[in-house]
N, C-alpha and C positions, 0 to 999 in steps of 0.2 A: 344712716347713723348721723348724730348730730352732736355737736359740742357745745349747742346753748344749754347752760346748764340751767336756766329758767325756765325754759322750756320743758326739761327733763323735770324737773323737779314739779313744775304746773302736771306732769302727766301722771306724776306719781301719788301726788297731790289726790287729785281730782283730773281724771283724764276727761270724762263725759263735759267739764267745761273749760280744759285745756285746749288752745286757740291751735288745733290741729284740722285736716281735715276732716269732711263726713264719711271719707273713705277710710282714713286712718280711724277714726274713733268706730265706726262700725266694726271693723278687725278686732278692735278692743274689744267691743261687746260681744264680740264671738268670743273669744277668747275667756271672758268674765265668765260668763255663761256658760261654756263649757268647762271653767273649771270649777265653779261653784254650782252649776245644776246639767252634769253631763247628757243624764239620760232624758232631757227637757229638750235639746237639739232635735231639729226636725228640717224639714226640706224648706222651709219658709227662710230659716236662718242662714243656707246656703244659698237661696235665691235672694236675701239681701246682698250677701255680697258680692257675688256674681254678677248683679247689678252696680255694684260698684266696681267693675272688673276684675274681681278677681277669678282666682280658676280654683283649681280641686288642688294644684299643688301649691300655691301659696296659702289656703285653708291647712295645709296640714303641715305645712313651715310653720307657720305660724303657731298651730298649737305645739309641735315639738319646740320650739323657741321657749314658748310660753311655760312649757313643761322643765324646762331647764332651770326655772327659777328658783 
């Protein structure tokens, strides 16, 4: 969580050039991508992030967060 509201608002903005990390903006693009072209997700999408450490349950924190919106 964060309180700069600049920042929040850069991600709201435009997150793909909001001065976040390549690990946070790639969650983004999961999350984009699955909500705008779910049946498009594939095993490449979960091996980006995985590569950016994440696991199978912050992929699906994530999209139920994302789905809360």
């Amino acid at each position: 969580m964060t309180l700069d509201e600049n920042l929040v608002r850069a991600i709201q903005e435009d997150y793909e050039n909001a001065p976040i990390s390549p690990a946070n903006r790639a969650m983004l693009d999961y999350v984009s991508k699955i909500t705008l072209r779910a049946t498009s997700i594939g095993p490449e999408d979960h091996a980006k992030l995985r590569g950016h450490g994440f696991d199978d349950r912050a992929m699906v924190g994530a999209v139920e967060v994302g789905d809360e919106g």
